[in-house]
Biopython code that builds the backbone (N, CA, C, O; Angstrom):
import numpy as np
from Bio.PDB.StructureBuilder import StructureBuilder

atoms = [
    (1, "UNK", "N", (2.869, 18.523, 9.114)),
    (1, "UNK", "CA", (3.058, 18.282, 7.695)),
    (1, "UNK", "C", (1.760, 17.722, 7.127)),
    (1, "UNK", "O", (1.123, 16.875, 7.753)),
    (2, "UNK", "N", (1.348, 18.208, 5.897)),
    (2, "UNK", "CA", (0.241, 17.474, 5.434)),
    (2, "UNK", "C", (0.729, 16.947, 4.036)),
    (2, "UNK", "O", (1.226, 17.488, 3.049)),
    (3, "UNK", "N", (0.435, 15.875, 4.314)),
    (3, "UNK", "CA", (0.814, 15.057, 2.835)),
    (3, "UNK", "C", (-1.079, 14.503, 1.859)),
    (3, "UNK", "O", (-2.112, 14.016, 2.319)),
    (4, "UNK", "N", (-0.709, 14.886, 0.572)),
    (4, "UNK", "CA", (-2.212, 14.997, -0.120)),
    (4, "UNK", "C", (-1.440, 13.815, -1.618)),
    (4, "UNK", "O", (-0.442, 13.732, -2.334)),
    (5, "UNK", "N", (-2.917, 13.038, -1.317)),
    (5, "UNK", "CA", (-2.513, 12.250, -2.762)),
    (5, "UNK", "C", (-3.538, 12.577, -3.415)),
    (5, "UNK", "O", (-4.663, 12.469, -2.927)),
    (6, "UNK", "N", (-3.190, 13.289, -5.319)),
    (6, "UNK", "CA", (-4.603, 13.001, -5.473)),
    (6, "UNK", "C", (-4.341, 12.339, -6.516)),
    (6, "UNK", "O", (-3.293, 11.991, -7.060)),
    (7, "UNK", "N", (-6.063, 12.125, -6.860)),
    (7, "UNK", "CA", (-6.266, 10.721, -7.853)),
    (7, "UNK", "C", (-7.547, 10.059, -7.640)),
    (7, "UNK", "O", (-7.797, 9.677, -6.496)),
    (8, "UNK", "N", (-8.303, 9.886, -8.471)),
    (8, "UNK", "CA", (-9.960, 9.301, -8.227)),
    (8, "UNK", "C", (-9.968, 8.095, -7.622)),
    (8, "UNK", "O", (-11.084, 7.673, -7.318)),
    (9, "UNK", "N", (-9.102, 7.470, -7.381)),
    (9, "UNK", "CA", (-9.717, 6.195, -6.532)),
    (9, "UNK", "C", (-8.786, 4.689, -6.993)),
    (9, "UNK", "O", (-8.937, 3.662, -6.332)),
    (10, "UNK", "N", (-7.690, 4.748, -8.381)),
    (10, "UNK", "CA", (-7.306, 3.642, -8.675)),
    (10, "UNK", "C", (-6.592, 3.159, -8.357)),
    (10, "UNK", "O", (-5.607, 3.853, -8.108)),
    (11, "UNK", "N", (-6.468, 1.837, -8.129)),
    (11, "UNK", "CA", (-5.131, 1.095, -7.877)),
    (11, "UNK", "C", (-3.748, 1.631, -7.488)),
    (11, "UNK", "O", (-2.876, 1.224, -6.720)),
    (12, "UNK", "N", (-3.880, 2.807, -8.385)),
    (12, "UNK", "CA", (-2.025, 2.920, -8.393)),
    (12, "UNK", "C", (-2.345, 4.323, -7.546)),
    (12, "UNK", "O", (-1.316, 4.979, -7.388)),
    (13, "UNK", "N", (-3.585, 4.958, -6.941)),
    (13, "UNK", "CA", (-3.880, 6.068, -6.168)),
    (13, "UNK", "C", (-3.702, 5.631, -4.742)),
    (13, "UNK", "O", (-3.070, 6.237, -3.878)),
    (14, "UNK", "N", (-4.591, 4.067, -4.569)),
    (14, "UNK", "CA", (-4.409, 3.387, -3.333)),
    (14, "UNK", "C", (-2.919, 3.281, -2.960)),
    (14, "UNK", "O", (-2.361, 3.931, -2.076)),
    (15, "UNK", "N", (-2.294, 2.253, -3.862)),
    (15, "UNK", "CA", (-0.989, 2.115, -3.028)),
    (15, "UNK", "C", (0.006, 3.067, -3.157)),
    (15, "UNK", "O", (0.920, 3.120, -2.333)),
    (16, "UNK", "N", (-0.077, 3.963, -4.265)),
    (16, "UNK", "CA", (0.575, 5.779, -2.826)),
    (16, "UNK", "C", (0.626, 5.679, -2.019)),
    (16, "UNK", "O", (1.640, 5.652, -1.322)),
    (17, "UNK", "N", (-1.191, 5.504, -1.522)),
    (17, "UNK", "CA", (-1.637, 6.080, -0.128)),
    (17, "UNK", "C", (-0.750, 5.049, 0.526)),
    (17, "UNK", "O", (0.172, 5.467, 1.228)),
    (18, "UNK", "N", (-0.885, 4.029, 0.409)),
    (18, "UNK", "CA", (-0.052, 3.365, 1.689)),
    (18, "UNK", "C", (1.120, 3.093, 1.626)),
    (18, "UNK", "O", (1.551, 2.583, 2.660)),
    (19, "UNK", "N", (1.864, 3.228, 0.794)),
    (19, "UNK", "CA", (2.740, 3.892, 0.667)),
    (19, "UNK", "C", (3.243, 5.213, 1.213)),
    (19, "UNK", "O", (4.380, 5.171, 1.684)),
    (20, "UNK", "N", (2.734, 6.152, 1.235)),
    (20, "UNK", "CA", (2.812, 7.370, 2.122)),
    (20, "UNK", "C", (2.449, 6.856, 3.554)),
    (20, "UNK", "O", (3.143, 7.199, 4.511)),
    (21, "UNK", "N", (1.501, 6.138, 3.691)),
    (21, "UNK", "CA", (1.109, 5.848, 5.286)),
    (21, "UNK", "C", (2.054, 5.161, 5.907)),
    (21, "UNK", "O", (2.291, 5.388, 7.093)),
    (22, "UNK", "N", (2.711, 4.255, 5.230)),
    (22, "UNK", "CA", (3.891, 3.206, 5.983)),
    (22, "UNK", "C", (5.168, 4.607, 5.728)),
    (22, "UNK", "O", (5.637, 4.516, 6.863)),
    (23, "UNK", "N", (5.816, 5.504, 5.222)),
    (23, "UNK", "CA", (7.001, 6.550, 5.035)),
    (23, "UNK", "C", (6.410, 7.276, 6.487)),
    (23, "UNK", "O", (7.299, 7.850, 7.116)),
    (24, "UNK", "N", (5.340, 7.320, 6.969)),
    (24, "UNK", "CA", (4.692, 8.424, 7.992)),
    (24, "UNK", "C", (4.788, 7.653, 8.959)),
    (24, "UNK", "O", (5.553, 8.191, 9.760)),
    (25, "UNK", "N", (4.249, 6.150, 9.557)),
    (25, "UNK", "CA", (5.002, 5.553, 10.121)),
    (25, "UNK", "C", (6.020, 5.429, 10.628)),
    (25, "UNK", "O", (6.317, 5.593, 11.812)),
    (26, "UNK", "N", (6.932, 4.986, 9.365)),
    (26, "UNK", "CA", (8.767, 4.311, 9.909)),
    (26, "UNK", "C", (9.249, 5.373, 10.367)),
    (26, "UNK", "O", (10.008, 5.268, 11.331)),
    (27, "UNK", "N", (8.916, 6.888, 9.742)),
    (27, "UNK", "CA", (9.864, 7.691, 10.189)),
    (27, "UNK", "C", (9.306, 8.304, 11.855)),
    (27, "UNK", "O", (9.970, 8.811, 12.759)),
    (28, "UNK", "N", (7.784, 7.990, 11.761)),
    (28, "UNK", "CA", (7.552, 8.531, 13.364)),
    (28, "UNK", "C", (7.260, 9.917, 13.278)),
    (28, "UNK", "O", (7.799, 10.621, 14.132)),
    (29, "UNK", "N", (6.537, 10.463, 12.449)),
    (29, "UNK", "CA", (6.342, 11.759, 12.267)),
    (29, "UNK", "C", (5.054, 12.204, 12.495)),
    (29, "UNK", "O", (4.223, 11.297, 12.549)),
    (30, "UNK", "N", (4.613, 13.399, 12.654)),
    (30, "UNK", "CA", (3.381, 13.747, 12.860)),
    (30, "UNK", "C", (2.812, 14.361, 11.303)),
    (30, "UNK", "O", (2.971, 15.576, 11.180)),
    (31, "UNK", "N", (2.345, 13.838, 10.440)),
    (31, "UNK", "CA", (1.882, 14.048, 9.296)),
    (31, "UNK", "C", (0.259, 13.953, 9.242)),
    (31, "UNK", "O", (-0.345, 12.977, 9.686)),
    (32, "UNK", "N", (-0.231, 14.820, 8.784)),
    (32, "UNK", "CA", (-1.764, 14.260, 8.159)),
    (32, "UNK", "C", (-1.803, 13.505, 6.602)),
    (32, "UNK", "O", (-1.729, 14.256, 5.629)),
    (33, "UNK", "N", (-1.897, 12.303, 6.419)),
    (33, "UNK", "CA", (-2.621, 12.095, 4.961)),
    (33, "UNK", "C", (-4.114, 12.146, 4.549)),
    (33, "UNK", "O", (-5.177, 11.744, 5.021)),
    (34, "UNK", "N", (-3.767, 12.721, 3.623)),
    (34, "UNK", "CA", (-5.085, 12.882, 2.644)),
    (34, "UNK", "C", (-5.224, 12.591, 1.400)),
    (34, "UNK", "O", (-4.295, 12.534, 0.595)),
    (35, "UNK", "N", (-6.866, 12.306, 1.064)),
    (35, "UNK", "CA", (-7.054, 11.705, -0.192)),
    (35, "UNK", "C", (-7.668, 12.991, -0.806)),
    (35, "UNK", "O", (-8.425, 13.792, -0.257)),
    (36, "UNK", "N", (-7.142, 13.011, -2.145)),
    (36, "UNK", "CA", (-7.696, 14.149, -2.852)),
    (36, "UNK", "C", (-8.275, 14.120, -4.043)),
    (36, "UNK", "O", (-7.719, 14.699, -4.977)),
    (37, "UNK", "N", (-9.678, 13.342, -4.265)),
    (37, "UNK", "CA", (-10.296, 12.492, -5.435)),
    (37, "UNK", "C", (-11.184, 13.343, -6.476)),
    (37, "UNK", "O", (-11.675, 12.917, -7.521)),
    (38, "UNK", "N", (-11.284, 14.783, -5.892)),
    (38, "UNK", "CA", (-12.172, 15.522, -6.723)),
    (38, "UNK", "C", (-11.250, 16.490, -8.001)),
    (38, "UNK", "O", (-10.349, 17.292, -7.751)),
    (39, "UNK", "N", (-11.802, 16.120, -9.430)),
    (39, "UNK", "CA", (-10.698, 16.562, -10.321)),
    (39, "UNK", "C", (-10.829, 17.903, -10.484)),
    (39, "UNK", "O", (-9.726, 18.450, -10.463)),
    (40, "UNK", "N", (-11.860, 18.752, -10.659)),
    (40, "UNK", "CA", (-11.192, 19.806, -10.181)),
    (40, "UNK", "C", (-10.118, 20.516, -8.900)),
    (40, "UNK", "O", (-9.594, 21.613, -9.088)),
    (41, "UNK", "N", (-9.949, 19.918, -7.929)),
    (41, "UNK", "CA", (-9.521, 20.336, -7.009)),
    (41, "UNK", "C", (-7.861, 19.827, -7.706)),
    (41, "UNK", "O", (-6.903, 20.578, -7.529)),
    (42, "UNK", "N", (-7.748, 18.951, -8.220)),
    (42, "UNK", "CA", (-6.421, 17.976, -8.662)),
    (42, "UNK", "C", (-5.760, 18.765, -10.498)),
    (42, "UNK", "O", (-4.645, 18.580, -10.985)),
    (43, "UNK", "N", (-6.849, 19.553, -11.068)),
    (43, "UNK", "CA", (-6.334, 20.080, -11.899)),
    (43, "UNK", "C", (-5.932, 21.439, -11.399)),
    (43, "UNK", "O", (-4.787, 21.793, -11.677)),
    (44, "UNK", "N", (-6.777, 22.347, -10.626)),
    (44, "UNK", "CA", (-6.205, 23.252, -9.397)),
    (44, "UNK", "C", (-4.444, 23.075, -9.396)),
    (44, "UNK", "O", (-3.602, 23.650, -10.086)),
    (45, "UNK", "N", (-4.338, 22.328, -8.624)),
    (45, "UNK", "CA", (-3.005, 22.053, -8.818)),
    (45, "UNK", "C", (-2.124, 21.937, -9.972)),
    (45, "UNK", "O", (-0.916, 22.071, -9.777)),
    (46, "UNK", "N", (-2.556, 21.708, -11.141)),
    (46, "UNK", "CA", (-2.079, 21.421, -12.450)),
    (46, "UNK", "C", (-1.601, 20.030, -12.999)),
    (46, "UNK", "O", (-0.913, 19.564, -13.907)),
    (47, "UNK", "N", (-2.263, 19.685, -12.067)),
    (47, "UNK", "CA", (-1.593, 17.791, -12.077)),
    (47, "UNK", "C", (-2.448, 17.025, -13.228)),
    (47, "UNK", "O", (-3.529, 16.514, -12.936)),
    (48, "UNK", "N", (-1.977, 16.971, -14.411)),
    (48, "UNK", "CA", (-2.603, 16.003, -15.446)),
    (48, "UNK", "C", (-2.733, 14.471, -15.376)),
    (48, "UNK", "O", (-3.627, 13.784, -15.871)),
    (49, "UNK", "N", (-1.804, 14.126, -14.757)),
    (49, "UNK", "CA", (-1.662, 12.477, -14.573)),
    (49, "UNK", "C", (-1.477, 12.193, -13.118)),
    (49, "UNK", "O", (-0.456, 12.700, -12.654)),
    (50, "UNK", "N", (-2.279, 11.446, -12.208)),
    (50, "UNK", "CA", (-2.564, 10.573, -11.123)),
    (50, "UNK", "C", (-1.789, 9.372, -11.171)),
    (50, "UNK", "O", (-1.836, 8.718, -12.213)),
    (51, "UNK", "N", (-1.007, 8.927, -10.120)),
    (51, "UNK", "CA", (-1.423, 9.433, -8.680)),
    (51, "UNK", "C", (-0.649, 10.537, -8.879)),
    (51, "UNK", "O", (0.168, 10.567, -9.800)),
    (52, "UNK", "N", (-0.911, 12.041, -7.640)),
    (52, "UNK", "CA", (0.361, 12.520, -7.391)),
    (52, "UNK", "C", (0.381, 13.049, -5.637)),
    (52, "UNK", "O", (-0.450, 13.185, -4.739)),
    (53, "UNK", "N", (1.416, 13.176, -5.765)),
    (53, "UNK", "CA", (1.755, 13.491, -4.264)),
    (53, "UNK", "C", (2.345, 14.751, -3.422)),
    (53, "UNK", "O", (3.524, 15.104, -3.442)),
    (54, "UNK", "N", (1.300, 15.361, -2.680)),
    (54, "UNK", "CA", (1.662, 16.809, -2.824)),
    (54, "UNK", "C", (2.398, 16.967, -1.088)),
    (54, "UNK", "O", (1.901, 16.346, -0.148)),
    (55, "UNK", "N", (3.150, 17.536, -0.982)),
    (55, "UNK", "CA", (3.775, 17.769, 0.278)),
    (55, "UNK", "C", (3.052, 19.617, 1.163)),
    (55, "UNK", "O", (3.272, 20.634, 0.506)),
    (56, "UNK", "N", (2.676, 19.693, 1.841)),
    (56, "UNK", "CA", (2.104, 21.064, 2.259)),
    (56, "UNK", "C", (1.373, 22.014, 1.012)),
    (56, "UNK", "O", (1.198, 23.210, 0.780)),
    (57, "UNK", "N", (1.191, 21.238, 0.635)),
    (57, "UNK", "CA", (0.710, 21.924, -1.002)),
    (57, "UNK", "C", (1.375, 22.185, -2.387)),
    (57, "UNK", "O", (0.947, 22.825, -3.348)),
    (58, "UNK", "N", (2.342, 21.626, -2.244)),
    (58, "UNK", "CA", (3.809, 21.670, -3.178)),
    (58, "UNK", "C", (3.639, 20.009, -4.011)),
    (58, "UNK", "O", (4.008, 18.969, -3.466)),
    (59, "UNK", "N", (3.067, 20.064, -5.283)),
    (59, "UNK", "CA", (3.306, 18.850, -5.705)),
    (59, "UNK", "C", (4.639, 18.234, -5.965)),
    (59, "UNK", "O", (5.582, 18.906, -6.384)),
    (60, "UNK", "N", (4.717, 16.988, -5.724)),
    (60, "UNK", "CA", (6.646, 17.086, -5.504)),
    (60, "UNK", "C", (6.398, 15.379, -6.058)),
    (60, "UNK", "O", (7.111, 14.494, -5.585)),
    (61, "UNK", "N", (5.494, 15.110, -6.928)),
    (61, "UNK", "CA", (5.328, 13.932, -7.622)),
    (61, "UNK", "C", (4.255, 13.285, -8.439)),
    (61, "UNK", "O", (3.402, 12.794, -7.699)),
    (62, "UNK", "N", (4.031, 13.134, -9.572)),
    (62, "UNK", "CA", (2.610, 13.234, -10.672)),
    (62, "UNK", "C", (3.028, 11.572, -11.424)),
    (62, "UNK", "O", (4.198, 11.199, -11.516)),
    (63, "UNK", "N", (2.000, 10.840, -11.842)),
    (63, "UNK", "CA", (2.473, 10.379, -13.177)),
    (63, "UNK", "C", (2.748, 9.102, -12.284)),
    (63, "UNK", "O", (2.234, 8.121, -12.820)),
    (64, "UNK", "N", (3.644, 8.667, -10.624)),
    (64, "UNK", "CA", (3.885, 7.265, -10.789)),
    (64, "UNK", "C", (3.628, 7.031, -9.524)),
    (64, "UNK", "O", (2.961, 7.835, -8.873)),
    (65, "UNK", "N", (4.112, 5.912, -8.994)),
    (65, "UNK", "CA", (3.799, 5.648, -7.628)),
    (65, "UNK", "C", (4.909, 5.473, -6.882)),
    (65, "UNK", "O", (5.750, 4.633, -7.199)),
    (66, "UNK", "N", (5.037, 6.290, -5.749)),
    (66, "UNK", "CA", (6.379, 6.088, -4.762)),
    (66, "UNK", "C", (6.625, 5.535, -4.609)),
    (66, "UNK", "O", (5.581, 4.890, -4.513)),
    (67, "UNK", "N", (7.585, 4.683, -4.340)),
    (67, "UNK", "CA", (7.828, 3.653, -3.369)),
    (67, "UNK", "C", (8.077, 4.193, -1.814)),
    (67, "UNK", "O", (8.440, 5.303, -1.425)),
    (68, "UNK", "N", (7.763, 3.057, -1.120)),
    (68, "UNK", "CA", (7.831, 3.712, 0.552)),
    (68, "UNK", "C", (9.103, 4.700, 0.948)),
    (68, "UNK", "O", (9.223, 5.848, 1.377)),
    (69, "UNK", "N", (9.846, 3.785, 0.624)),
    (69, "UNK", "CA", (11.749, 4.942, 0.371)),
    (69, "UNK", "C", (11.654, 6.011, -0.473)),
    (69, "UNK", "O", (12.533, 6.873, -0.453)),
    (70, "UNK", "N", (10.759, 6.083, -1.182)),
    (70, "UNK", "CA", (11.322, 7.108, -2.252)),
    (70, "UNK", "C", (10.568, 8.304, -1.325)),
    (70, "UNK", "O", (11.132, 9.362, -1.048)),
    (71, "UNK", "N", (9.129, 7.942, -0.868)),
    (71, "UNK", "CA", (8.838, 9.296, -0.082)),
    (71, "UNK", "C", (9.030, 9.037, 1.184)),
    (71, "UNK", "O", (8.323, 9.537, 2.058)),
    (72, "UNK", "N", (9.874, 8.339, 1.391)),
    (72, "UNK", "CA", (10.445, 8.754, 3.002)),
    (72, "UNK", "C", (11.512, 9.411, 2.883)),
    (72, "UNK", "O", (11.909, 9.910, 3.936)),
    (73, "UNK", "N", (12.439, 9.689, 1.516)),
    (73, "UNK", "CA", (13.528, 10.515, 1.458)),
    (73, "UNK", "C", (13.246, 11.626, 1.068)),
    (73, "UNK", "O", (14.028, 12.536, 1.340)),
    (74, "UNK", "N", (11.944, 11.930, 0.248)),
    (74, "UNK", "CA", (11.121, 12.981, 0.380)),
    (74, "UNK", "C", (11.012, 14.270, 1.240)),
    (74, "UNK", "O", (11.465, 15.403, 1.074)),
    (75, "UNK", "N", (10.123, 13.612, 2.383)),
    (75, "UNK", "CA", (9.548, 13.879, 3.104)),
    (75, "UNK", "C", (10.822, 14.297, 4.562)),
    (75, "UNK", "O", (10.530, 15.179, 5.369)),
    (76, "UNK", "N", (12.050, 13.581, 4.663)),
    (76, "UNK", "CA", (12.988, 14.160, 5.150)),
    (76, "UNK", "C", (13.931, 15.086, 5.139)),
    (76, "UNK", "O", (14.710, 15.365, 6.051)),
    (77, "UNK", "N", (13.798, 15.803, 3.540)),
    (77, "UNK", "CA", (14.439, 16.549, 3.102)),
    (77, "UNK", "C", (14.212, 18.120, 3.866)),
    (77, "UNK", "O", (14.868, 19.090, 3.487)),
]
sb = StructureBuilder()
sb.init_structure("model")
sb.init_model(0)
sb.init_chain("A")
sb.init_seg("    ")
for serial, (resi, resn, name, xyz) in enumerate(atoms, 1):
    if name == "N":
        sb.init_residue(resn, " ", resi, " ")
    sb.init_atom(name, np.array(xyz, "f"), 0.0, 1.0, " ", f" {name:<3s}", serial, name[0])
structure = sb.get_structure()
């Protein structure tokens, strides 16, 4: 599974990320995270508002920040 956050670098981009890193954790999964800070590559996707959170390439969240549960129920689906 590859999980991609993108977002240039702020506050609410960081704690995604660890946020996603602790959901990849608890559940014990083999995931790659990635940071995805370059805006063309992030409008590519069509994502206007950061952070967002893309699952295998499928954005499946724009605009806020997960909470650890919210993408660990995600990511189990």
């Amino acid at each position: 599974m590859k999980i991609e956050i993108l977002g240039v670098g702020c506050p609410k981009c960081k704690q995604l990320t660890a946020n996603a890193e602790a959901a990849v954790r608890e559940l014990n999964i083999a995931a790659e995270v990635s940071k995805v800070t370059d805006i063309g590559k992030i409008t590519e996707y069509g994502v206007m508002m950061t952070p967002a959170l893309a699952l295998d390439g499928t954005i499946v969240s724009f605009g806020k920040v997960l909470s650890k549960d919210e993408i660990k129920k995600i990511i189990s689906k």
